[in-house]
N, C-alpha and C positions, 0 to 999 in steps of 0.2 A: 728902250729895249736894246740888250749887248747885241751886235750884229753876230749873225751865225757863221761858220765853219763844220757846217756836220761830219762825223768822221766818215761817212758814207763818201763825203766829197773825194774821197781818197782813196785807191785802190790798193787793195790789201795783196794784191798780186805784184805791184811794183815792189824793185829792192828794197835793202834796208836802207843805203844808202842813199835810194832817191828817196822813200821817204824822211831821211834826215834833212836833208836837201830840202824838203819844202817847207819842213821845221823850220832853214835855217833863212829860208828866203823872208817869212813872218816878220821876220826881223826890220825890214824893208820898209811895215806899214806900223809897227810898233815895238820901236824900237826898246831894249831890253834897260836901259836906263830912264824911260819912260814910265816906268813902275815907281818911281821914288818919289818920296812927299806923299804929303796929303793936302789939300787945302780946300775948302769945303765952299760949296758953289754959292752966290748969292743968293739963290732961289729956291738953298738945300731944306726941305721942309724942320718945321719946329719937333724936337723930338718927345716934345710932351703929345704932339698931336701925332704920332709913328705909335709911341706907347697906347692912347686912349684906342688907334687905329687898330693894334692887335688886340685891345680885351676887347672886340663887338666878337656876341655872340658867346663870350666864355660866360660859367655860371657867373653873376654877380656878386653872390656872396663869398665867392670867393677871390675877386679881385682886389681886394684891399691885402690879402694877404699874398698875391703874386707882387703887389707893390712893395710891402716890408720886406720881402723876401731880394728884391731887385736893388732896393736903397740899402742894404747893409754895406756894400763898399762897390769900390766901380768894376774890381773883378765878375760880382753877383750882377750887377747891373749890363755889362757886356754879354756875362751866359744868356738874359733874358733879351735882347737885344738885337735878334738874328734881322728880322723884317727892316731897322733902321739901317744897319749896316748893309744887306743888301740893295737896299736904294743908291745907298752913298759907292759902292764897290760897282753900279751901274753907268756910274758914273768915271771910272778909272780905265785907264787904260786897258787894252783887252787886242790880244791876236785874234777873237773870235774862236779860237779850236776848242770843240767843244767836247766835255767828260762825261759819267755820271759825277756827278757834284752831289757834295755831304750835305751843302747846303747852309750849315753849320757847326763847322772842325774846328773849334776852339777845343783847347788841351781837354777839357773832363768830359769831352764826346768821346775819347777816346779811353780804351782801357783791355783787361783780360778780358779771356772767358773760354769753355769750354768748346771742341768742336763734338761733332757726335760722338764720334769715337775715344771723348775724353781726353782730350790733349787740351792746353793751354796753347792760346794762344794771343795775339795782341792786335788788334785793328780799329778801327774805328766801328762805334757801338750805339750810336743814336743816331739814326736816319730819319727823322719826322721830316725835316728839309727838301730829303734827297731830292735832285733833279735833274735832268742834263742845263749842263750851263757853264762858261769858260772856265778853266781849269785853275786858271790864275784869280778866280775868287776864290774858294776853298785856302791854294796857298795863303790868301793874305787875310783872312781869320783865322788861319791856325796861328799864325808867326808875330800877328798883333795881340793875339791872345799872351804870347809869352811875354810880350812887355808890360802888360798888365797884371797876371799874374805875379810878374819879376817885381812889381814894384808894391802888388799889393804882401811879398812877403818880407817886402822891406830891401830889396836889393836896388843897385846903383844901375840909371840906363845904361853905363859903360858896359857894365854884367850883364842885362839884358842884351844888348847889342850882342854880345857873344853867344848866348841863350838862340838867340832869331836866327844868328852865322851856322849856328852846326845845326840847325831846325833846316833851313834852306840849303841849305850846302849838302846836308844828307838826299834831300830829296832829287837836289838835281845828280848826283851822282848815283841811287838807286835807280832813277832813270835810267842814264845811260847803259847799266848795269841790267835792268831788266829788258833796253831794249835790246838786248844780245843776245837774248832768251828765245825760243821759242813760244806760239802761242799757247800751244801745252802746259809748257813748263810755266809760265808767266799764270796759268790758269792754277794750276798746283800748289805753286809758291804761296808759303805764309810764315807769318813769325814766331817761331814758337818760344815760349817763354823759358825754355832751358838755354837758349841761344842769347837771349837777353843776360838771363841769371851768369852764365860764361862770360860775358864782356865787363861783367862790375868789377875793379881793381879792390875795391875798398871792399875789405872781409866785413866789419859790419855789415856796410848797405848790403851787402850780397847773402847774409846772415836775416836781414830783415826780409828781404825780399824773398826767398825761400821760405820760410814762417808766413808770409799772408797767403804765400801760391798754397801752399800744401795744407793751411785753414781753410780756404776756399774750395780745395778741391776735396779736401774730405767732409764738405761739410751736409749733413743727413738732414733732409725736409723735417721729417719727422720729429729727429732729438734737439736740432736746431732752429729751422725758420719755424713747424706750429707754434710753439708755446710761446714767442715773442709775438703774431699778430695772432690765433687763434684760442679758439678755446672748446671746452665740452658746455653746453646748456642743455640741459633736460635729457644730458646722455647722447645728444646729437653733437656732430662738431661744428662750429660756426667761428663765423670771423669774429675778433675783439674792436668793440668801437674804442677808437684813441683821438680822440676830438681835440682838434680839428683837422687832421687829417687822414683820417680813415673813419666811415663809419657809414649805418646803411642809409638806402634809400628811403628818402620821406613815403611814411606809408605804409613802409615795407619794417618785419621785423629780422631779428636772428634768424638764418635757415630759411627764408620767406626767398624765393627765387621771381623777381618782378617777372611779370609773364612777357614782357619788353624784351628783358636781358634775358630771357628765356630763348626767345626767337631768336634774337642777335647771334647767341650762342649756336645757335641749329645751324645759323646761314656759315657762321666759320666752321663749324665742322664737315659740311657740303664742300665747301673751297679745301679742305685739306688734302693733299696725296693719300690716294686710298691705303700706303702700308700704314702713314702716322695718323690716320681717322683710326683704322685700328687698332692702334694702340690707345688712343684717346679715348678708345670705346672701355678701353679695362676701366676706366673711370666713371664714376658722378658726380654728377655735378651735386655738392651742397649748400653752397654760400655764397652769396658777390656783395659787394660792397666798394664805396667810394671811395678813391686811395688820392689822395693832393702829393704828386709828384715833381720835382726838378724846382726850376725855377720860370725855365720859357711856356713849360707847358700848366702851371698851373692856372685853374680857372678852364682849361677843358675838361672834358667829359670823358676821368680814367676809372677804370676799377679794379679791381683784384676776386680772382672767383677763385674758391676752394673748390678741388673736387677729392674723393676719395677712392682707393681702390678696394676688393672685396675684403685684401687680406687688412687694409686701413691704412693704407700708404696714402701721403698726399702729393696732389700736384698743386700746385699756385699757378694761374695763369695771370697775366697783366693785361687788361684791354684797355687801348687811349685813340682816342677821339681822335683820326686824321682828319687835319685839315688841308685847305690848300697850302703850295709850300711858301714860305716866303721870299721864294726867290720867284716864283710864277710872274709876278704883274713886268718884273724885267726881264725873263729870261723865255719870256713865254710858258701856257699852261700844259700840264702832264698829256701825255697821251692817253691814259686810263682814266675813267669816268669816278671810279672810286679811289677815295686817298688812300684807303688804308693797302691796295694794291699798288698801286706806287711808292710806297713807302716798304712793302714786302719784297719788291722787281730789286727796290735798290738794296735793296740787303744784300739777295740774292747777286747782284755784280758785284757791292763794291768788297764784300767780305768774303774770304778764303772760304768760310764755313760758318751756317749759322743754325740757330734753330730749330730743331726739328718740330715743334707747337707752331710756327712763324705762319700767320695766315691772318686774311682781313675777312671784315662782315660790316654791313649797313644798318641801319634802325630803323624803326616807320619813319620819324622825321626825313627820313634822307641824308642824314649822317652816317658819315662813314668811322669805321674803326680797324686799329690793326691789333694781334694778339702775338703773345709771346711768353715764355715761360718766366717766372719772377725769380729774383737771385737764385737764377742756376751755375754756381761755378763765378759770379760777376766780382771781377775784381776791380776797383774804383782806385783810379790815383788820388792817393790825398796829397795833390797841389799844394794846402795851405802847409805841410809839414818838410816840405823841399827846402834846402840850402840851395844855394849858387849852384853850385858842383854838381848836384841832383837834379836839378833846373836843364842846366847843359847836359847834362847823360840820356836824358829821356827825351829830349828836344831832337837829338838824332835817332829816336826811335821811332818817335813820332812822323819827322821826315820821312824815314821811311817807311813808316804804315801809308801813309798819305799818297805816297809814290804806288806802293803796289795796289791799294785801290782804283786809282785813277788809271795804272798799266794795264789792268783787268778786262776793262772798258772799251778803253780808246790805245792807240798806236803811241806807246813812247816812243820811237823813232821821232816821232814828229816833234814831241815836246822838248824831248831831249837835244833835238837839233836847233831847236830854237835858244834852249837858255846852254847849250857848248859849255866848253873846257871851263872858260873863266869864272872868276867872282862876278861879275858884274850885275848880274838878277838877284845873288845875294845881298850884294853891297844897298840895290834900290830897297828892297824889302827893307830892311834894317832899316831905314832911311824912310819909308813906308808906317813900320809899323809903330817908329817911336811915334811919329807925328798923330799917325792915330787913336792912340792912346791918350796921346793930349787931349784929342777932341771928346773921347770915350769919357775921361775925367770931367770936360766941360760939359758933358750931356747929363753926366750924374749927379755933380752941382745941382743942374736946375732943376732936374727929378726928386731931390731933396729938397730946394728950394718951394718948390710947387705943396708939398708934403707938409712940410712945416707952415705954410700960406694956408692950408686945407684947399686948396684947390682938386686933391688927389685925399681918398682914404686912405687908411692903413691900417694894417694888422700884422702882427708881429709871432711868430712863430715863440709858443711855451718855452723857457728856459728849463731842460731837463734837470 
């Protein structure tokens, strides 16, 4: 387990400058060139046996298809991958100062989306992870992730290497940047996607990029998300089974509301803020059904529930099964009994602004789950469609999302006093994340390997 640094360790009443100062003292016990390489321990466990370790407990029918899903390239294999890598990052160098942590900040955690008030904006968007736990793991899954990506879209490590340079370099300089902020302001601050849109040089990209914000944000429940998964039966509305990944519960028909998901549903609407319980209240509920999402979380226990309003308006809610995070067995376990509250706390830090549905609930089993509203405004980076160029533009966005979550939390003074003026934390990371990507490559190998042996099932997602 990572040794701790709590930010409580630190008084928020000393200067800036002392607490830069004790950022800068960390240096002392782990030093910032100490972050470089990878080389994987003798005793580093087998990652067939990390994989088999995450699906205890997922439904079983559907773990052969989180394996097809994982073995399409090592990019797909890294997204599902979070539990291995934090073993292996337990293992790395570490100043101990502790964040809330994403837990898993590879690039497609991150993306748009709407805040209440309808603004775009860009932060980190999947917390099933979240946790407190050193800040310099987060860095080194987002920055490993781009050499993976870099090479799954055919680009040179040279390229990548530059891709990881302005990923880490943005971040340590929005540090510094945000530690000059006040807490206020550092609490206010967020990206908004018109500020993004402003910095693209290239009239196209800035042409495309404008076209998916303004599809996303005009886009109507009603004229757009029913008629792709729902439907009318019998004049009622219901979810569309689209097998294998959406369809209802054994048992249960169209319209059939399990008297389970029934209760579940009660207990998240008890945990909600009494103004958005009222509003929630404009709604009914008519539909739930099994939705096979992502790639880490397939083989948990997600759903999608339709509700409607009187005038027929819909809402789509998303429920997924919180589990422990996987950063828990190193970094120690959540302070909250329930995942799906832990995983709502971190929203609530590490994002500017988030959902107003955002609320957890338990099942008889003892399973925990969190809720949130389903393509509201979500806009997804397509990764696979990046050049070079695009690679590196968003790498410094990234950085910076990264940065202003983790400033939200904890004291950038301090981080930022640690990784100072120079390259030299850049330089390790770069140096960091080729090497691990190597290994990410050699762990996919044998996940295939294992696959083609039948050692491992598989199921492969329909070609549309």
């Amino acid at each position: 387990m990572a040794k701790r640094i709590e930010t409580q360790s630190f008084s928020h009443h000393l200067t800036r400058a002392e607490r830069r100062a004790i950022g800068k003292a960390l240096r002392d016990t782990c030093p910032r060139v100490s972050h470089a390489g990878w080389k994987p321990a003798a005793d580093r466990p087998d990652p067939l046996h990390i994989v088999k370790q995450s699906n205890v407990d997922r439904l079983p029918e559907l773990i052969p298809l989180r394996h097809g899903r994982m073995s399409a390239t090592p990019f797909t294999f890294y997204r599902g991958s979070a539990l291995a890598m934090a073993a292996d990052l337990s293992a790395t160098p570490s100043t101990g100062y502790r964040v809330q942590c994403c837990g898993d900040a590879h690039l497609s955690n991150f993306g748009g989306f709407a805040t209440p008030e309808r603004q775009v904006i860009f932060s980190v968007n999947d917390l099933d992870e979240t946790l407190p736990a050193p800040w310099e793991w987060d860095v080194k899954r987002l920055a490993a992730s781009f050499v993976v990506a870099s090479r799954n879209n055919g680009y040179s490590d040279a390229s990548a290497a530059d891709v990881v340079r302005a990923c880490v370099r943005s971040y340590r300089m929005h540090m510094a940047e945000l530690s000059e902020l006040s807490a206020m302001e550092r609490w206010y601050a967020m990206l908004d996607s018109n500020d993004i849109i402003a910095s693209v040089k290239d009239p196209a990209m800035r042409k495309r990029l404008i076209k998916r914000i303004e599809k996303a944000r005009n886009t109507d429940p009603l004229a757009d998300i029913f008629p792709k998964i729902a439907e009318h039966t019998n004049g009622q509305p219901t979810i569309r089974d689209m097998l294998p990944t959406m369809y209802h519960p054994k048992g249960t028909s169209p319209g059939q509301i399990d008297e389970i998901l029934q209760e579940g549903f009660d207990l998240y609407r008890k945990n909600l803020d009494p103004a958005f319980r009222l509003l929630l209240d404009r709604y009914e509920l008519k539909d739930a059904a099994v939705k096979v999402v992502g790639v880490g979380s397939v083989g948990t226990r997600c759903f999608v529930m339709l509700l409607m309003s009187g005038d027929g308006s819909p809402l789509f809610l998303q429920v997924k099964e919180a589990r422990q995070s996987a950063l828990a067995p190193y970094a120690g376990k959540s302070k909250y009994v329930n995942n799906g509250e832990r995983i709502v706390r971190g929203y609530r830090l590490m994002q500017p602004a988030s959902d107003i549905f955002l609320g957890w609930s338990e099942g008889r089993g003892g399973r925990h789950f969190f809720v949130r509203q389903l393509r509201d405004v979500k806009i997804k980076p397509l990764v696979e469609t990046w050049d070079a160029a695009t690679m590196e533009f968003f790498a410094g966005w990234y950085g910076y999302a990264l940065a202003l979550s983790h400033a939200r939390c904890a004291d950038p003074s301090i981080i930022s006093g640690y990784l100072g003026k120079s390259d030299t934390f850049d330089k390790a990371l770069v140096s960091f994340s080729i090497d691990y990507a190597d290994q990410n490559e050699r762990d996919h190998a044998t996940f295939r390997r294992a696959i083609k042996s039948g050692k491992l099932k598989v199921q492969y997602d329909p070609v549309p």
